[in-house]
GUMAR-895635 format. One record per residue: residue number from 1; chain; x, y, z of N, C-alpha, C in turn; residue in three letters. Coordinates in nm, 2 decimals, decimal comma. Layout:
<rs>
NUM/A/X/Y/Z/X/Y/Z/X/Y/Z/ala $
...
</rs>
This chain:
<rs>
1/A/0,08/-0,12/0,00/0,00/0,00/0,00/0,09/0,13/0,00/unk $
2/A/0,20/0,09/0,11/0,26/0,21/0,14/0,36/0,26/0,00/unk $
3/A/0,39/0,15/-0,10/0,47/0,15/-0,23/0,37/0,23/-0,33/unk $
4/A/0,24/0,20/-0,34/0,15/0,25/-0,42/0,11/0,39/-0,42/unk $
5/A/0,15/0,43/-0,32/0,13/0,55/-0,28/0,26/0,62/-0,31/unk $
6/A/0,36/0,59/-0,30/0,51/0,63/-0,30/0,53/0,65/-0,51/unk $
7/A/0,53/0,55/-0,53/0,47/0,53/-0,67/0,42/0,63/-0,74/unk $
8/A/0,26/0,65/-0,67/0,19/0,81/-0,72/0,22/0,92/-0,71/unk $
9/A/0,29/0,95/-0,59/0,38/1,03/-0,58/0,49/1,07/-0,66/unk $
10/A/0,55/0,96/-0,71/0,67/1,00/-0,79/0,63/1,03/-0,94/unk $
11/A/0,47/0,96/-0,98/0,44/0,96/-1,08/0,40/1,12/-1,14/unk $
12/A/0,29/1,15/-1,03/0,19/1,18/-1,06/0,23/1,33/-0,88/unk $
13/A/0,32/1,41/-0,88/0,35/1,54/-0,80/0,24/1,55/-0,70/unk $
14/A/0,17/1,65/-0,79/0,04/1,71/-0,71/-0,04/1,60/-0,63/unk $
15/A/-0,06/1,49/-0,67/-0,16/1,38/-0,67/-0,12/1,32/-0,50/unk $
16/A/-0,01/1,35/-0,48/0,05/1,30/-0,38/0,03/1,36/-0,22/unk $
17/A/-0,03/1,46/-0,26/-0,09/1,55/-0,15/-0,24/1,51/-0,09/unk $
18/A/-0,29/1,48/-0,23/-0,48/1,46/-0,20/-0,51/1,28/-0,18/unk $
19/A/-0,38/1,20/-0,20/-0,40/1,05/-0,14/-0,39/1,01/-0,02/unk $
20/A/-0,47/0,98/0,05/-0,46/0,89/0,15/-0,51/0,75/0,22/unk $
21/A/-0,43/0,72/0,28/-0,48/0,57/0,31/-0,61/0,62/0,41/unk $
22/A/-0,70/0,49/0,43/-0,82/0,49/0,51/-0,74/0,46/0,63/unk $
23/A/-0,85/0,51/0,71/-0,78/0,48/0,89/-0,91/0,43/0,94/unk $
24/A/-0,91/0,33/1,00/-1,07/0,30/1,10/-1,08/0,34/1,15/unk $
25/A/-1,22/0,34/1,17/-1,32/0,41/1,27/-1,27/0,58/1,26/unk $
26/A/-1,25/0,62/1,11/-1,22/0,81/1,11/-1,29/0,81/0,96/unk $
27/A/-1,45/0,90/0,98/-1,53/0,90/0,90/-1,43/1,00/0,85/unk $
28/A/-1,45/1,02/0,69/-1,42/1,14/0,59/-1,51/1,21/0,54/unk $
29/A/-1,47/1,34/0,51/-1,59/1,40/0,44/-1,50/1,51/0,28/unk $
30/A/-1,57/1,54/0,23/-1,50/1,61/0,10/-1,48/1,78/0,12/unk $
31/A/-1,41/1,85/0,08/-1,38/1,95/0,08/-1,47/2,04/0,13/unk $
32/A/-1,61/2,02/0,05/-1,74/2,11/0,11/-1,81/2,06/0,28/unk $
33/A/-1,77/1,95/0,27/-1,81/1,88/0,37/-1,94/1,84/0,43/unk $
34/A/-2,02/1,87/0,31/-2,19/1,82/0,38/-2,20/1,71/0,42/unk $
35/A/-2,17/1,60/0,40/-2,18/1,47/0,45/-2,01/1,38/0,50/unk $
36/A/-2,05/1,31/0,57/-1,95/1,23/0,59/-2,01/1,07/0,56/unk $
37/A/-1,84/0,96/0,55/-1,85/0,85/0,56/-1,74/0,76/0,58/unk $
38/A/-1,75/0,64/0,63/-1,63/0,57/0,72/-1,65/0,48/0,55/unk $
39/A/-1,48/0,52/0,54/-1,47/0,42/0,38/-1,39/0,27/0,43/unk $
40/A/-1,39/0,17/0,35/-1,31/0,09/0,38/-1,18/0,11/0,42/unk $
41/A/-1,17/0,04/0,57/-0,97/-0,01/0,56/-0,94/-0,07/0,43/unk $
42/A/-0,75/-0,01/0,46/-0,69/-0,04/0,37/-0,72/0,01/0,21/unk $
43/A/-0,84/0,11/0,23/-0,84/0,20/0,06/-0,79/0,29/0,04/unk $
44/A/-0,77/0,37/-0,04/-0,70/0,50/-0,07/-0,84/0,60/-0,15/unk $
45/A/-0,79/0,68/-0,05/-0,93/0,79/-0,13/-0,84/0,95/-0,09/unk $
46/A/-0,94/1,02/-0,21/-0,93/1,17/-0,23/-1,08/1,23/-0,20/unk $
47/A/-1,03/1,32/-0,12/-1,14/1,44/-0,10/-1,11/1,56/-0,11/unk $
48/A/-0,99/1,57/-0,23/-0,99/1,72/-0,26/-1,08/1,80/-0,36/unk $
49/A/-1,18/1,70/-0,42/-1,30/1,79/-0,48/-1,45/1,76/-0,41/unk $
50/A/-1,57/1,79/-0,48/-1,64/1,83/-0,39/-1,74/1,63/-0,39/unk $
51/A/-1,67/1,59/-0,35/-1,69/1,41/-0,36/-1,58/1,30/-0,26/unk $
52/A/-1,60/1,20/-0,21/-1,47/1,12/-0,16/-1,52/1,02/-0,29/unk $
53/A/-1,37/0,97/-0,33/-1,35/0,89/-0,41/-1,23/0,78/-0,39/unk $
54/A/-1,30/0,67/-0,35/-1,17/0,59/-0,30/-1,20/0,48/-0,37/unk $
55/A/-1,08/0,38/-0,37/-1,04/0,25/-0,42/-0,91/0,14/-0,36/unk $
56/A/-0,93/0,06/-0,39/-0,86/-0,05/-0,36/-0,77/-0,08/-0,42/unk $
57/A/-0,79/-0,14/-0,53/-0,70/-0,19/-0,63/-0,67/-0,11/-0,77/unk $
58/A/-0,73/0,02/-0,73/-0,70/0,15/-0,84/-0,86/0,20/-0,93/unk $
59/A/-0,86/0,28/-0,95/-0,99/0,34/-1,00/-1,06/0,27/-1,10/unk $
60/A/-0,95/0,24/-1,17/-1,05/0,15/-1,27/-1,12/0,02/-1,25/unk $
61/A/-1,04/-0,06/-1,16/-1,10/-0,19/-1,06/-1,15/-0,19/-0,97/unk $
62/A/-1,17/-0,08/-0,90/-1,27/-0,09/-0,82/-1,28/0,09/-0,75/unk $
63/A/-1,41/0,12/-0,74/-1,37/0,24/-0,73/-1,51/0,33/-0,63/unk $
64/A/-1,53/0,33/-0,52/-1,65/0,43/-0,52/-1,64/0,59/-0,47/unk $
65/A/-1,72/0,62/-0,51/-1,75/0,76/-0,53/-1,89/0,80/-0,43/unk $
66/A/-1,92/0,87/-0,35/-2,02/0,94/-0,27/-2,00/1,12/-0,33/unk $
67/A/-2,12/1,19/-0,39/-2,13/1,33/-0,42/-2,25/1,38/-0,40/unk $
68/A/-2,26/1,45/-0,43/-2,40/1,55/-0,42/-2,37/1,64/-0,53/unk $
69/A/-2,44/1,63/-0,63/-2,46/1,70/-0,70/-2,59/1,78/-0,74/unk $
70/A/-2,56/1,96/-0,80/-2,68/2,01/-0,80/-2,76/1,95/-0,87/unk $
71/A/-2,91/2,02/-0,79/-3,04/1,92/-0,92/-3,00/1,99/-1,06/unk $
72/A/-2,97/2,12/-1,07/-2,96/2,13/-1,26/-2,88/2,04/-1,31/unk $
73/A/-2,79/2,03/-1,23/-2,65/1,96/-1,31/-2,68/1,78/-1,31/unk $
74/A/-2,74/1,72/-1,21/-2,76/1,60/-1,18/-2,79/1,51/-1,28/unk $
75/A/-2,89/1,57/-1,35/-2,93/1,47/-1,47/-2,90/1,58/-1,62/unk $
76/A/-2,82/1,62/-1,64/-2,79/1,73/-1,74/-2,79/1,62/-1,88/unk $
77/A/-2,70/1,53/-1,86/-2,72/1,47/-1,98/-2,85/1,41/-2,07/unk $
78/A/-2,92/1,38/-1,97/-3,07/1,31/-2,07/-3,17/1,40/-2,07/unk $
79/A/-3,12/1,55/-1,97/-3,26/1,65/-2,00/-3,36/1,64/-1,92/unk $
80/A/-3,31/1,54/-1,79/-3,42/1,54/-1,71/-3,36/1,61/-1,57/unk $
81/A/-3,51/1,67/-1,52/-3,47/1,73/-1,42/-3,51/1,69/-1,23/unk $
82/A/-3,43/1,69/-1,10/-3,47/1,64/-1,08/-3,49/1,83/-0,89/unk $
83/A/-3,56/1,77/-0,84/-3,58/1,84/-0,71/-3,58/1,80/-0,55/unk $
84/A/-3,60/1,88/-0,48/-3,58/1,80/-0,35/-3,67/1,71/-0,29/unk $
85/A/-3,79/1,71/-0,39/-3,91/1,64/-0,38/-3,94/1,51/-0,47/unk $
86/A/-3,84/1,51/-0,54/-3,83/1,40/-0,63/-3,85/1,24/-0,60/unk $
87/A/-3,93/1,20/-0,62/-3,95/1,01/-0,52/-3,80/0,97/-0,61/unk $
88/A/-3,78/0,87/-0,50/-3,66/0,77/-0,53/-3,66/0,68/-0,70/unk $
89/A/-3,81/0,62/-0,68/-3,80/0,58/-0,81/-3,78/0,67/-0,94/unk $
90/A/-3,87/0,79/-0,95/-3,84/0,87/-1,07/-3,66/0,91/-1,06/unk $
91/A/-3,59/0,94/-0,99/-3,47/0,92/-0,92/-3,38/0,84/-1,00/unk $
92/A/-3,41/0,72/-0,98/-3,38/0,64/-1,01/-3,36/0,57/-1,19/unk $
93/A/-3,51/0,64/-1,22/-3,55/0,64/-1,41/-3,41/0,75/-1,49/unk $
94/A/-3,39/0,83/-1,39/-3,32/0,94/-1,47/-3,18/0,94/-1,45/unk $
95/A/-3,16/0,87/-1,32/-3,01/0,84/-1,36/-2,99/0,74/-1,41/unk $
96/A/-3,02/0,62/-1,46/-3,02/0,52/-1,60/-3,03/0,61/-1,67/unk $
97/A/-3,08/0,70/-1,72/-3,07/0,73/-1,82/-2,97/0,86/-1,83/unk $
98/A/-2,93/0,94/-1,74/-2,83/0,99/-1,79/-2,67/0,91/-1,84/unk $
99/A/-2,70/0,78/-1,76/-2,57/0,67/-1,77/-2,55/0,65/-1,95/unk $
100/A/-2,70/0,66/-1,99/-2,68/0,63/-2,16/-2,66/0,73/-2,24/unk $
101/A/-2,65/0,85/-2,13/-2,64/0,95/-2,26/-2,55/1,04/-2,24/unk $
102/A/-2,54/1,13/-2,38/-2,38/1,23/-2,35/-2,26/1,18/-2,40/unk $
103/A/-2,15/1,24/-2,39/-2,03/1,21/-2,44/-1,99/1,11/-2,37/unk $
104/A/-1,97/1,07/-2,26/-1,91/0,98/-2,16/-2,07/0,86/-2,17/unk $
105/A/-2,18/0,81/-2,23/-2,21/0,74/-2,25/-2,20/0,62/-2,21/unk $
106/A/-2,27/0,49/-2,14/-2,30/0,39/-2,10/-2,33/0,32/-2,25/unk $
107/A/-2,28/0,19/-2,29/-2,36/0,12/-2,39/-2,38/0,00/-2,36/unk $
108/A/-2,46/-0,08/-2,42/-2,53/-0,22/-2,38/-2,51/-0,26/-2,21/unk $
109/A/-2,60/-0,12/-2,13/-2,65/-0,11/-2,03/-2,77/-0,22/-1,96/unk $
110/A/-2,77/-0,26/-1,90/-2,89/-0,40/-1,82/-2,90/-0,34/-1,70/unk $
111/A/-3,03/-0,32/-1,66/-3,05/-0,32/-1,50/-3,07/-0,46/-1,46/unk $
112/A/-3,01/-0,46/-1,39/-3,04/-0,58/-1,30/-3,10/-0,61/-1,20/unk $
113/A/-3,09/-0,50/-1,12/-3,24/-0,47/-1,04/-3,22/-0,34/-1,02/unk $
114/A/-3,35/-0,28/-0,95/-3,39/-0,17/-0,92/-3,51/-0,15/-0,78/unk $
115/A/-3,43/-0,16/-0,69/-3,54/-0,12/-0,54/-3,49/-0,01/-0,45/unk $
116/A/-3,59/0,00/-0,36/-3,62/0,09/-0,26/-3,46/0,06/-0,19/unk $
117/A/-3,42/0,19/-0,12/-3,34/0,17/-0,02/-3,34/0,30/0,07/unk $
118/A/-3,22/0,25/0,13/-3,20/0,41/0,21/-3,03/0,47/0,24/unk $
119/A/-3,05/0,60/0,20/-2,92/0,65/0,21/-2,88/0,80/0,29/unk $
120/A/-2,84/0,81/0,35/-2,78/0,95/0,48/-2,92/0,90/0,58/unk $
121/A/-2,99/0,82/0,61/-3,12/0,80/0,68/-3,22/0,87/0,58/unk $
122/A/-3,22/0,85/0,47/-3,37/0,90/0,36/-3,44/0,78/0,29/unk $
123/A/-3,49/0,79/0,24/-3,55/0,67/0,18/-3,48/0,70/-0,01/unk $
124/A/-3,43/0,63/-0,06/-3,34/0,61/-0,17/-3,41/0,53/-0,25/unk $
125/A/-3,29/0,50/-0,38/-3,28/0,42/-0,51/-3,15/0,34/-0,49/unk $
126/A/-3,16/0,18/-0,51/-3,03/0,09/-0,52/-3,08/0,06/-0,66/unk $
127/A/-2,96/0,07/-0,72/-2,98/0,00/-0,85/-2,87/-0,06/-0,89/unk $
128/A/-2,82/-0,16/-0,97/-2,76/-0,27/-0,97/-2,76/-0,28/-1,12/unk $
129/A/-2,62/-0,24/-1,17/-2,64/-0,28/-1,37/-2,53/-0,31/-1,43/unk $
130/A/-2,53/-0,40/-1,56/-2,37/-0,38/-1,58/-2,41/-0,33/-1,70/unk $
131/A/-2,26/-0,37/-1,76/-2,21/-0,28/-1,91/-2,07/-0,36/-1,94/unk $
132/A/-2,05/-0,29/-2,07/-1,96/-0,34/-2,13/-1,84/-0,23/-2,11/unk $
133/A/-1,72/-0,20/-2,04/-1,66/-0,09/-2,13/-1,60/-0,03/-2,23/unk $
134/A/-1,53/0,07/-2,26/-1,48/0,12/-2,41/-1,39/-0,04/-2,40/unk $
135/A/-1,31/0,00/-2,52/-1,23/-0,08/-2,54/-1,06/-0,03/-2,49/unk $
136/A/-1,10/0,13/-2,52/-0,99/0,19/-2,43/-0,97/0,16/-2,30/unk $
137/A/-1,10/0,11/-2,23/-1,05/0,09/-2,09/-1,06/-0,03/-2,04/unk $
138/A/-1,03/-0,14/-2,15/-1,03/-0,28/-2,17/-1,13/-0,34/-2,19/unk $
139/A/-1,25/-0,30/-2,21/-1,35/-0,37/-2,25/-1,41/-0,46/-2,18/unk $
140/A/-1,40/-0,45/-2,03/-1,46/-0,55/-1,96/-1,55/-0,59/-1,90/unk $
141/A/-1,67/-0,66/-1,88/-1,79/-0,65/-1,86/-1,77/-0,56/-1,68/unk $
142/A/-1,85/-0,47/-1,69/-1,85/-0,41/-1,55/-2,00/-0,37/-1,48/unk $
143/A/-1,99/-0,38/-1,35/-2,09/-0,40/-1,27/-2,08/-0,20/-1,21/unk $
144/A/-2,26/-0,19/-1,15/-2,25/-0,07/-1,10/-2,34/-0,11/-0,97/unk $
145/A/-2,33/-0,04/-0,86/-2,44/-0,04/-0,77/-2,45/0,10/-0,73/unk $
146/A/-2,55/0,16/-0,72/-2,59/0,33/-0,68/-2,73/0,33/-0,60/unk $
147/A/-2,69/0,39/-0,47/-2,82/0,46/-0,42/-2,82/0,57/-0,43/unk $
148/A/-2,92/0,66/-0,45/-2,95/0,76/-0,45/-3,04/0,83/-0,40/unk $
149/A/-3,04/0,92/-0,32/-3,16/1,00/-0,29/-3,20/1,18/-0,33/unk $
150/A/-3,28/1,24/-0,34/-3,26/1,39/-0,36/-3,28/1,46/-0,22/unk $
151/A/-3,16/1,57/-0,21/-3,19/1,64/-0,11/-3,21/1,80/-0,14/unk $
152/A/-3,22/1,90/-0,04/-3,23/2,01/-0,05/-3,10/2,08/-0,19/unk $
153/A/-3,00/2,05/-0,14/-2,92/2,08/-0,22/-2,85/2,01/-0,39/unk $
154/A/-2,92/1,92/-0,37/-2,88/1,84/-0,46/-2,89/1,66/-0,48/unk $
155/A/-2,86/1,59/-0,54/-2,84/1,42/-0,62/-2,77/1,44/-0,50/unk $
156/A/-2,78/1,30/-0,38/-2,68/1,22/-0,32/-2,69/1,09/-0,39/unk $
157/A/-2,49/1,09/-0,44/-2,51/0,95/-0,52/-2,40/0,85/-0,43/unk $
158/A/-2,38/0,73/-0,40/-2,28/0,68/-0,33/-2,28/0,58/-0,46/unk $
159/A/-2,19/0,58/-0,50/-2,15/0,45/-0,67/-2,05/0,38/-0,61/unk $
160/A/-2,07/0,23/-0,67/-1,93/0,13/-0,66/-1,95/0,06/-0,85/unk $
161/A/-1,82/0,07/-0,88/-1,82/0,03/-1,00/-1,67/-0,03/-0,97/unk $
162/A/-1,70/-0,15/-1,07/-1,58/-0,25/-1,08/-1,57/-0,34/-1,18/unk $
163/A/-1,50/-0,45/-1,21/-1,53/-0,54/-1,30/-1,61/-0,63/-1,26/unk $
164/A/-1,68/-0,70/-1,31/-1,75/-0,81/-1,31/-1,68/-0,98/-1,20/unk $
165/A/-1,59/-0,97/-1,29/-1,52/-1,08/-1,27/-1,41/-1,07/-1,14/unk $
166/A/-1,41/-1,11/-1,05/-1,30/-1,08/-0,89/-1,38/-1,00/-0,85/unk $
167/A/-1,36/-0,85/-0,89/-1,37/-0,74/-0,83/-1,47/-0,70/-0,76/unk $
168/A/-1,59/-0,71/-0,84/-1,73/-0,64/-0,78/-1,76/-0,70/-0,71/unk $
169/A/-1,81/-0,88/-0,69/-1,84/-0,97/-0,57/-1,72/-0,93/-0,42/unk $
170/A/-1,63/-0,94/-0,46/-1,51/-0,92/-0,38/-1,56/-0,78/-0,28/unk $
171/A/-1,54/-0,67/-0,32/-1,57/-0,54/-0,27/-1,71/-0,50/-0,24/unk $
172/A/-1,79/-0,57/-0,33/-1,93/-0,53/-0,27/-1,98/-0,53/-0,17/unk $
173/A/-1,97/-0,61/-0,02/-1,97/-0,60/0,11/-1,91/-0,38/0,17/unk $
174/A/-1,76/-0,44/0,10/-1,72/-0,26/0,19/-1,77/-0,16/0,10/unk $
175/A/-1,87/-0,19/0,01/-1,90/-0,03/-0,05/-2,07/-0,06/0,03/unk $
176/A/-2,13/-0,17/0,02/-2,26/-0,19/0,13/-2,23/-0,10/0,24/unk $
177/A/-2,10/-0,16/0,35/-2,08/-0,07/0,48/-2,08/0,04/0,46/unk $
178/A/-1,98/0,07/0,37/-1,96/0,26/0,32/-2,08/0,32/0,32/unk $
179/A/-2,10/0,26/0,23/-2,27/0,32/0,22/-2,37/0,39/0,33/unk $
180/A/-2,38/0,26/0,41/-2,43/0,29/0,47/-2,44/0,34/0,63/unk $
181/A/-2,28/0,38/0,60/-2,22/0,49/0,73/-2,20/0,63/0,65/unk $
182/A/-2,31/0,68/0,58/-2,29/0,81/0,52/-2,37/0,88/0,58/unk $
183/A/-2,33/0,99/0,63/-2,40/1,07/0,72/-2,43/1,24/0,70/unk $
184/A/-2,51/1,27/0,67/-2,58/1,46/0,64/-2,47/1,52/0,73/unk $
185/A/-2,39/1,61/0,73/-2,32/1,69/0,83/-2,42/1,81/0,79/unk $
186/A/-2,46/1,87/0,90/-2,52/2,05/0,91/-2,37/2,12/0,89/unk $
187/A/-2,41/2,25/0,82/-2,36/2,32/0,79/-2,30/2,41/0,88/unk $
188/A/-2,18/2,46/0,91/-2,15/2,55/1,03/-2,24/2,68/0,98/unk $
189/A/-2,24/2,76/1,14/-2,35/2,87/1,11/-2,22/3,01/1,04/unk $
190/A/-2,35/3,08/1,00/-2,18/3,17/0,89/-2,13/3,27/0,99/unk $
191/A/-2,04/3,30/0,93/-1,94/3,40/1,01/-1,99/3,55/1,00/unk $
192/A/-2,01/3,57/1,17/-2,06/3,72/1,14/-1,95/3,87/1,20/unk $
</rs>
């Protein structure tokens, strides 16, 4: 771990600042800090933008991501829009479908299921789909799982994407826990 990191470092300058290993039982939160969450031991995550994004065995093999994104921006690519009153399932219609559309595009997408959940304590969207990748990024069949809920400010999305094959059965337990140690932080009161 400690090489991998040492590695990015040498690779990759800047990068070497915003890596770090997970520590138990020390929830993280991202830069803006509305929410927090306890990511797996032994992962490596960034929260130098407005998201934590950590992984195991590198971004491409396994990788999740927790954000909040604004409702305009949330579903930008398929044109649909979403609010802080939005039910989980319609929620849930429009992020499939932003996955298919746009320049960064999803192709020969399957749900594989699609139910009720819950995420920061709200009542959510789990959805469960694979795909095929580019070929640029080896073409390998890959798995998604995403809850989602809408809040005041925006899409809460918590994503685990990985390959199919090892990866996703393997990890799917610590992006479950992750998940669901994600927690709303209140906002400090402003400076007067």
């Amino acid at each position: 771990m400690t090489r991998r990191l040492l590695l990015l470092a040498v690779l990759v300058p800047g990068l070497a600042f915003a890596l770090k290993p997970v520590e138990s039982a020390k929830p993280v939160s991202p830069s803006k800090g509305e929410f927090q969450a306890q990511l797996p031991p032994g992962w490596i995550y960034d929260t130098s933008r407005n998201a934590i994004m950590a992984w195991h065995d590198g971004p491409l093999l396994n990788q999740i991501i927790v954000s909040i994104t604004p409702h305009k921006d949330a579903f930008k690519n398929a044109k649909r829009l979403s609010t802080p009153t939005t039910t989980p399932e319609d929620l849930a219609e429009s992020y499939i479908a932003s996955l298919q559309a746009g320049p960064a595009a999803l192709h020969d997408v399957v749900v594989i299921a699609s139910d009720p959940a819950e995420l920061a304590g709200r009542p959510a969207f789990r959805v469960l789909l694979k795909y095929h990748a580019a070929e640029i990024e080896s073409g390998a069949e890959m798995e998604i799982c995403t809850l989602g809920v809408a809040l005041d400010s925006g899409v809460m999305l918590a994503t685990f994407r990985a390959p199919m094959i090892h990866f996703f059965e393997r990890s799917l337990p610590d992006f479950e826990a992750a998940a669901k140690s994600v927690e709303l932080i209140a906002p400090p009161p402003p400076h007067k």
